[in-house]
N, CA, C and O atoms as a GROMACS GRO file, in nm:
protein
  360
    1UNK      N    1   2.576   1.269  -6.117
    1UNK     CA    2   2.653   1.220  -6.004
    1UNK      C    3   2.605   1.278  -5.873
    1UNK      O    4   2.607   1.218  -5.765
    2UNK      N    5   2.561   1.399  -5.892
    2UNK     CA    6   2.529   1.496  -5.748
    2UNK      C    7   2.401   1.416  -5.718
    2UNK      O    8   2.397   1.372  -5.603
    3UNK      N    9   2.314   1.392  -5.783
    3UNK     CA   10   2.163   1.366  -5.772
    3UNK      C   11   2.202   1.219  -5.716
    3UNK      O   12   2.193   1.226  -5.594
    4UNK      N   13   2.240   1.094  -5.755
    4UNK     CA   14   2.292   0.985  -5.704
    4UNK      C   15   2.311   1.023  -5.590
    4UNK      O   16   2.237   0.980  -5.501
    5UNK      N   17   2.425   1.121  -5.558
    5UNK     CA   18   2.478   1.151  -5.407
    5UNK      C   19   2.380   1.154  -5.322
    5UNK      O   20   2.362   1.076  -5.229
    6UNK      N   21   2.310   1.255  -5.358
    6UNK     CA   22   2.179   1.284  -5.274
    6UNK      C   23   2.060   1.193  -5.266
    6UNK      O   24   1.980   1.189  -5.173
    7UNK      N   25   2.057   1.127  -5.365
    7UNK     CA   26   1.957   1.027  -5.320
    7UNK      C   27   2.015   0.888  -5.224
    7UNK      O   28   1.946   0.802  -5.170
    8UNK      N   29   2.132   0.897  -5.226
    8UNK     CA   30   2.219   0.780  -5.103
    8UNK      C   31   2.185   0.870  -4.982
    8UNK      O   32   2.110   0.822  -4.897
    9UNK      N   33   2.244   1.031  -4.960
    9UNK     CA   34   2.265   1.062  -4.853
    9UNK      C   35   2.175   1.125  -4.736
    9UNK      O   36   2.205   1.160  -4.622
   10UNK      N   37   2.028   1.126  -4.824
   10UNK     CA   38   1.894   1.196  -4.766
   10UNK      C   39   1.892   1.047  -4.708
   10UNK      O   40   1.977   1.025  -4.621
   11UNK      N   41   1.809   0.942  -4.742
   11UNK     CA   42   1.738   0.820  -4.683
   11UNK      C   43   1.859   0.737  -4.558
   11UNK      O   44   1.813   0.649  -4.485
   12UNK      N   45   2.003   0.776  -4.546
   12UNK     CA   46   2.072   0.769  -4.464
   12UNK      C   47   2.068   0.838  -4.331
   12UNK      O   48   2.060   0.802  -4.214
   13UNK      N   49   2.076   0.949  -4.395
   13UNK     CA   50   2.023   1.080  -4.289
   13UNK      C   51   1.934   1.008  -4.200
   13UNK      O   52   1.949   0.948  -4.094
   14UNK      N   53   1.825   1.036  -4.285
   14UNK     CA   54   1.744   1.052  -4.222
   14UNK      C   55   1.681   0.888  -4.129
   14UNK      O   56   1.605   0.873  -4.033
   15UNK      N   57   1.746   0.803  -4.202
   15UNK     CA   58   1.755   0.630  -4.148
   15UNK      C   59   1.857   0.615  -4.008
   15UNK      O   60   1.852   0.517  -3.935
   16UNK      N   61   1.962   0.743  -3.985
   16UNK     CA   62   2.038   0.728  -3.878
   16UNK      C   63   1.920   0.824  -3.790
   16UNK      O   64   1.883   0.763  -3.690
   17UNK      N   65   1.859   0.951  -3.803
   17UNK     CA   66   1.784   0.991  -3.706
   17UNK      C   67   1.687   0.909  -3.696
   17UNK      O   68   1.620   0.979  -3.621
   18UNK      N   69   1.628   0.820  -3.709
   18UNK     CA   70   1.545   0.756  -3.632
   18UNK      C   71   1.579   0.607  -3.579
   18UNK      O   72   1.495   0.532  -3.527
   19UNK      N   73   1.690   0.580  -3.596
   19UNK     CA   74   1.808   0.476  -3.509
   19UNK      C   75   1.825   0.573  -3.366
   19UNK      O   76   1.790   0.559  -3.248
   20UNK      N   77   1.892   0.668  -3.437
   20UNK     CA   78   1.935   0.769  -3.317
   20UNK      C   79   1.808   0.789  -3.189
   20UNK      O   80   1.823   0.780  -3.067
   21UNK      N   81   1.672   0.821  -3.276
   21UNK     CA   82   1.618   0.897  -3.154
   21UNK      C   83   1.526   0.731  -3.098
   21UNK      O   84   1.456   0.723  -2.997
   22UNK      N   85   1.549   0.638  -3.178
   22UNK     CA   86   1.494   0.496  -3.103
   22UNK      C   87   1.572   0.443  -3.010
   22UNK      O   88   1.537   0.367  -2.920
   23UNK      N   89   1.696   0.489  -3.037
   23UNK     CA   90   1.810   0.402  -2.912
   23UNK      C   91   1.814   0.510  -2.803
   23UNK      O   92   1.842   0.467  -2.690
   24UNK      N   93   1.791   0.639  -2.815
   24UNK     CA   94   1.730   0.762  -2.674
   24UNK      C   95   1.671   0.711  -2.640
   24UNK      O   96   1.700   0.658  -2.532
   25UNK      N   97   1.547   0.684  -2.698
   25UNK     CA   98   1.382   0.639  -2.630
   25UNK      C   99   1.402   0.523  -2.551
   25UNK      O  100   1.346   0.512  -2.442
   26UNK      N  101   1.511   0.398  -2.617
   26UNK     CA  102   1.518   0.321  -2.535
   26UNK      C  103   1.599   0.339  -2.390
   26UNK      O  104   1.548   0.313  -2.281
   27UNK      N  105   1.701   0.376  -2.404
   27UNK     CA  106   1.782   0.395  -2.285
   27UNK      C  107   1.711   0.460  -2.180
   27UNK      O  108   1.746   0.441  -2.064
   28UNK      N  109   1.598   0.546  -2.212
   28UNK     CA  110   1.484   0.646  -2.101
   28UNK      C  111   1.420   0.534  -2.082
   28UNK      O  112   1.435   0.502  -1.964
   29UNK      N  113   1.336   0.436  -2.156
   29UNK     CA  114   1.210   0.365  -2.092
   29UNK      C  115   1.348   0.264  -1.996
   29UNK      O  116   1.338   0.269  -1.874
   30UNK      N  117   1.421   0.212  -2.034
   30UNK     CA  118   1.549   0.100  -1.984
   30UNK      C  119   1.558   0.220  -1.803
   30UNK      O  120   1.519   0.161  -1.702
   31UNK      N  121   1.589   0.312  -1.791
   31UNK     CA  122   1.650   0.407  -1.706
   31UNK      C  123   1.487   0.408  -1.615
   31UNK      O  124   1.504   0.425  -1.495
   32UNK      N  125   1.362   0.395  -1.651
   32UNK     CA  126   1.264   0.432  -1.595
   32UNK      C  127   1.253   0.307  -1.507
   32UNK      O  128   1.256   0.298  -1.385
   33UNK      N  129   1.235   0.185  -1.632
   33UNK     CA  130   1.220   0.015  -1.586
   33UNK      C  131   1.283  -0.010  -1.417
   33UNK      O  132   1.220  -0.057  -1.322
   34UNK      N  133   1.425   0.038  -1.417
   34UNK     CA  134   1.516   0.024  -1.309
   34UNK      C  135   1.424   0.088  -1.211
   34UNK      O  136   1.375   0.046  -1.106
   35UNK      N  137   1.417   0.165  -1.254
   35UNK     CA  138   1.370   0.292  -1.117
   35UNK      C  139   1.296   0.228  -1.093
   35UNK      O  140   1.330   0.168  -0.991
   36UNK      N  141   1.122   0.170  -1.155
   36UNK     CA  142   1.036   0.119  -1.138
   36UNK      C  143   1.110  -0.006  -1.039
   36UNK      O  144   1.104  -0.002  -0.916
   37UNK      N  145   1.164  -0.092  -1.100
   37UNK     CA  146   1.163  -0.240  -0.999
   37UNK      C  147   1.236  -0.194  -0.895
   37UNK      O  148   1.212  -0.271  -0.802
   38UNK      N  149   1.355  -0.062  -0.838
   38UNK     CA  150   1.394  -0.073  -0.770
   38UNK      C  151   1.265  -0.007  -0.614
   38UNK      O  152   1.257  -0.046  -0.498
   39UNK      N  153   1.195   0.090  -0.679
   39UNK     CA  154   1.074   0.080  -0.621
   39UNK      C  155   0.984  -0.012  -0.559
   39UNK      O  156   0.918  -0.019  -0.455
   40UNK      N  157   1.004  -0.077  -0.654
   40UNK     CA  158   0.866  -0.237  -0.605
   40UNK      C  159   0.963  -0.311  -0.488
   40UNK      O  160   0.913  -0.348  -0.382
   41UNK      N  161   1.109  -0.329  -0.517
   41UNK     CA  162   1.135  -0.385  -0.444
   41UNK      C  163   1.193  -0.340  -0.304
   41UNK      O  164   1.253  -0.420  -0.234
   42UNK      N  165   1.170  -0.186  -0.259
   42UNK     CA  166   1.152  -0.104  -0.163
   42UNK      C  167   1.020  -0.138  -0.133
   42UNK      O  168   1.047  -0.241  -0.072
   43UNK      N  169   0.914  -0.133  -0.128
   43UNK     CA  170   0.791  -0.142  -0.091
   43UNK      C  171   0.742  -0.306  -0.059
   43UNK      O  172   0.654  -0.326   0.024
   44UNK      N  173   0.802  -0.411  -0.128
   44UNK     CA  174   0.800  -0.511  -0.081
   44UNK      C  175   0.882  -0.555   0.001
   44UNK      O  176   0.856  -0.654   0.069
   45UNK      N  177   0.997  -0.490   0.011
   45UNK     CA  178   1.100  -0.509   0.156
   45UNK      C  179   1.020  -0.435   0.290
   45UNK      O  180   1.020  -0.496   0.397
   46UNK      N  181   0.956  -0.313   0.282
   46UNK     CA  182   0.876  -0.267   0.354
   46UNK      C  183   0.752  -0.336   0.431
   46UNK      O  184   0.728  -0.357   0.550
   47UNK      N  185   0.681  -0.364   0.307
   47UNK     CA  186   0.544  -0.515   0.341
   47UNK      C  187   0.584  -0.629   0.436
   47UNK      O  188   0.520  -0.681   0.526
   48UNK      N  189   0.709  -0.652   0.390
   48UNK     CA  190   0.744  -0.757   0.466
   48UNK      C  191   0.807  -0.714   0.595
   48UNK      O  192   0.820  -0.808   0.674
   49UNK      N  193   0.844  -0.617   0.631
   49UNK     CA  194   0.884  -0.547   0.752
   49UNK      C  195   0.751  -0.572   0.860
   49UNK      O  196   0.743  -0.637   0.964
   50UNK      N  197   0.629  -0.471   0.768
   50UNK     CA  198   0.497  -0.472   0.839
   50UNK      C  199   0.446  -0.631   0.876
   50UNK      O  200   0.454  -0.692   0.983
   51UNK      N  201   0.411  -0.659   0.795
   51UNK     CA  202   0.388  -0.846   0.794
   51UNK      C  203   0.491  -0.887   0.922
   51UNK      O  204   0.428  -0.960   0.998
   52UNK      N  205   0.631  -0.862   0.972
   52UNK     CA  206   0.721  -0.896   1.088
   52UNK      C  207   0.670  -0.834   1.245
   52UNK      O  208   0.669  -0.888   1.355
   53UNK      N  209   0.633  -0.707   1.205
   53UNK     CA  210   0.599  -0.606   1.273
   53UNK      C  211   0.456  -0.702   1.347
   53UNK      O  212   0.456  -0.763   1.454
   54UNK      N  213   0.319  -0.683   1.227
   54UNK     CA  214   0.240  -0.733   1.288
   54UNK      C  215   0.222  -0.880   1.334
   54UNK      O  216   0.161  -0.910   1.436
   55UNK      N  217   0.257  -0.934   1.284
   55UNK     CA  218   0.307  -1.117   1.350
   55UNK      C  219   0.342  -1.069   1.518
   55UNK      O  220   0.277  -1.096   1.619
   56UNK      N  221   0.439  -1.008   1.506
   56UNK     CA  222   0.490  -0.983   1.649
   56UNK      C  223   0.394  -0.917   1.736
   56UNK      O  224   0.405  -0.928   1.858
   57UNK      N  225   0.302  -0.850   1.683
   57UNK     CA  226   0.231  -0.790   1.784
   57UNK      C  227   0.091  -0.889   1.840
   57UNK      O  228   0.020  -0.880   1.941
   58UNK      N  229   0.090  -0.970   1.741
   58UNK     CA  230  -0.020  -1.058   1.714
   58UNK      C  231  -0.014  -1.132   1.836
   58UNK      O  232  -0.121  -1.160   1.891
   59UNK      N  233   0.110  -1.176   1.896
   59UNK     CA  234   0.181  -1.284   1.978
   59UNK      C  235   0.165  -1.211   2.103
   59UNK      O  236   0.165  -1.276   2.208
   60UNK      N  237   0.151  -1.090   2.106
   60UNK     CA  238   0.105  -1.020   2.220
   60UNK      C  239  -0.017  -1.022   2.304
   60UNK      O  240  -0.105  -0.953   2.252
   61UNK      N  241  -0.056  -1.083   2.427
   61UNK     CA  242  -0.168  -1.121   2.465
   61UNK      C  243  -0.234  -1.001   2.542
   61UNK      O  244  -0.349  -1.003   2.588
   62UNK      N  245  -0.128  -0.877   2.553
   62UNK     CA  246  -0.245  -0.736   2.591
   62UNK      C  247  -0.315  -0.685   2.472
   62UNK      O  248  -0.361  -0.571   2.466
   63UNK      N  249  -0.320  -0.756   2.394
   63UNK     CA  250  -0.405  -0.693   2.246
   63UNK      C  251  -0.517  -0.725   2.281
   63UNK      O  252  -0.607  -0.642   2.269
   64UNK      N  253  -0.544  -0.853   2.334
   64UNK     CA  254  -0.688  -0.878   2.373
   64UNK      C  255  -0.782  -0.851   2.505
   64UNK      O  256  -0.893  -0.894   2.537
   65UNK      N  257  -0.715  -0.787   2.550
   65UNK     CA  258  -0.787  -0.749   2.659
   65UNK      C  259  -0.914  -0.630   2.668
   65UNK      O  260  -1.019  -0.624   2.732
   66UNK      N  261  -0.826  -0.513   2.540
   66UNK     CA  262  -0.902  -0.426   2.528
   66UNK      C  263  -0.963  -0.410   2.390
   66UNK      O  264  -0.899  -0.399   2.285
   67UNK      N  265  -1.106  -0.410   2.403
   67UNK     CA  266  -1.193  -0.431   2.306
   67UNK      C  267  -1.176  -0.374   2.171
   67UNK      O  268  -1.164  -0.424   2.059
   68UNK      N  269  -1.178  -0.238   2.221
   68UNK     CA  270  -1.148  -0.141   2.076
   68UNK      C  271  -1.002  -0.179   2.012
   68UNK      O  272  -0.998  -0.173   1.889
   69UNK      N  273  -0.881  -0.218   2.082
   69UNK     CA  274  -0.770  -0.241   2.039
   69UNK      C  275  -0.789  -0.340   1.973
   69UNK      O  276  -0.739  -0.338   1.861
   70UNK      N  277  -0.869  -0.463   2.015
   70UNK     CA  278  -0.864  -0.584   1.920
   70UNK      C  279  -0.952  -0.565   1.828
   70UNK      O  280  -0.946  -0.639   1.730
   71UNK      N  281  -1.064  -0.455   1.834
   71UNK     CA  282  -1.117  -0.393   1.699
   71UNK      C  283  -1.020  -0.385   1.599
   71UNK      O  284  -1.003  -0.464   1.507
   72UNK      N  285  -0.951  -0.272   1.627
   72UNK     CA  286  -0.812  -0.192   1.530
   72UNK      C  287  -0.761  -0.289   1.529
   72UNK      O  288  -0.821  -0.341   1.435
   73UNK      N  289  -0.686  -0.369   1.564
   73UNK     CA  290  -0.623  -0.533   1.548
   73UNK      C  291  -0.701  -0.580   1.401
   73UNK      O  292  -0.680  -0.562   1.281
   74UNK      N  293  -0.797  -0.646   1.477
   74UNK     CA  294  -0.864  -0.713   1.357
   74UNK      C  295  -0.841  -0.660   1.213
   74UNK      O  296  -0.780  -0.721   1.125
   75UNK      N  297  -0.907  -0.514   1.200
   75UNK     CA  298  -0.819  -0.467   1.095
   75UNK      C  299  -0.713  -0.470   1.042
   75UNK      O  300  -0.728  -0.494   0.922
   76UNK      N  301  -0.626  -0.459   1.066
   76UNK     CA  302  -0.474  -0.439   1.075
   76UNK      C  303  -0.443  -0.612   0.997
   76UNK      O  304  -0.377  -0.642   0.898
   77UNK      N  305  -0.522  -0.696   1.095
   77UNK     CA  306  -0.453  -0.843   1.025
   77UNK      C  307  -0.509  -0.844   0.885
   77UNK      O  308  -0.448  -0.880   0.785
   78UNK      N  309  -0.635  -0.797   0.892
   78UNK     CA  310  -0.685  -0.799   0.731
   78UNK      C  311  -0.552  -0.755   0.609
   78UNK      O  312  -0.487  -0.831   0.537
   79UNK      N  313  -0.548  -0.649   0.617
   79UNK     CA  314  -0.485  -0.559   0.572
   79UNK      C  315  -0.312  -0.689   0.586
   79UNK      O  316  -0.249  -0.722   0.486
   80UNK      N  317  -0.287  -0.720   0.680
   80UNK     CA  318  -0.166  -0.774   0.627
   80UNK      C  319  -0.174  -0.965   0.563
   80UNK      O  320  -0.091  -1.033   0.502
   81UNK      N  321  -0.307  -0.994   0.610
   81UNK     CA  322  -0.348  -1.071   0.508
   81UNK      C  323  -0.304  -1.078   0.374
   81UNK      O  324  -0.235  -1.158   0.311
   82UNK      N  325  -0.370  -0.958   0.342
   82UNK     CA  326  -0.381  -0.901   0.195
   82UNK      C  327  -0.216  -0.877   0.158
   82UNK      O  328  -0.200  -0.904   0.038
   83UNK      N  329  -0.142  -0.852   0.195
   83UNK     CA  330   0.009  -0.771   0.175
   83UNK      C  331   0.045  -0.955   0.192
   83UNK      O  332   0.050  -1.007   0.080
   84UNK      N  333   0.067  -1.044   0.297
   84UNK     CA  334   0.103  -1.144   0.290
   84UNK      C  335   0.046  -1.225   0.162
   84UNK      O  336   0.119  -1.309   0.109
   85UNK      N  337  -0.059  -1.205   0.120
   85UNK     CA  338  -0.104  -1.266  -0.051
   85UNK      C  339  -0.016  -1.229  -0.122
   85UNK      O  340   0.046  -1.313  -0.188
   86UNK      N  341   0.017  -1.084  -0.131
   86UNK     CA  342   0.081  -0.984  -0.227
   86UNK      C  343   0.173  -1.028  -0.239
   86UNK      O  344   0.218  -1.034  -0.354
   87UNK      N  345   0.244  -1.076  -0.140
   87UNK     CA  346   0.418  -1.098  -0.151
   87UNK      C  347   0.471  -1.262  -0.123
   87UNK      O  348   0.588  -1.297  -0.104
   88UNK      N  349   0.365  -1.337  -0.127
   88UNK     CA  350   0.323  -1.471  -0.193
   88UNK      C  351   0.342  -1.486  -0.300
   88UNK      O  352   0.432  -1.564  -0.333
   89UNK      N  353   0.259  -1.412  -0.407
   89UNK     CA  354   0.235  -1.366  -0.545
   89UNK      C  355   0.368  -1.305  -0.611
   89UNK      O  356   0.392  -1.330  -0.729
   90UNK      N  357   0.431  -1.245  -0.554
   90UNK     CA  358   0.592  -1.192  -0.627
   90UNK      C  359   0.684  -1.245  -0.640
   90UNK      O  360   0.780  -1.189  -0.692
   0.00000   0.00000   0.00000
């Protein structure tokens, strides 16, 4: 009768610790996931700030007057080019 017992109550055992430590593991990667998208979607609220930012400056006609500024300009649109793809894409 004891040996019966024990052969029910080992493969239980040990069938609830790894329920147990799979439903931990999940609730951490679930707890990370959040964090992650609430991230992305800080940084794409941001992008799109910049993308507002530079539009507006774009519309500005002392940008072109001075050479090196519309150098650094030029750059700058690249760069929100690229971020305006990005957040096309999402």
């Amino acid at each position: 009768m004891l040996t019966i017992l024990n052969l029910i109550v080992w493969p239980l055992t040990i069938l609830g610790y790894i329920i147990y430590n799979l439903y931990n593991k999940n609730r951490k990667l679930e707890r990370i996931v959040i964090n992650q998208n609430t991230f992305i979607n800080q940084i794409l609220s941001t992008f799109k700030d910049i993308n507002r930012a530079v539009e507006q400056i774009d519309s500005k006609i002392w940008v072109q007057s001075d050479p090196e500024l519309l150098s650094l300009f030029d750059s700058v649109k690249e760069i929100q080019t690229k971020i305006s793809d990005f957040i096309e894409n999402e």
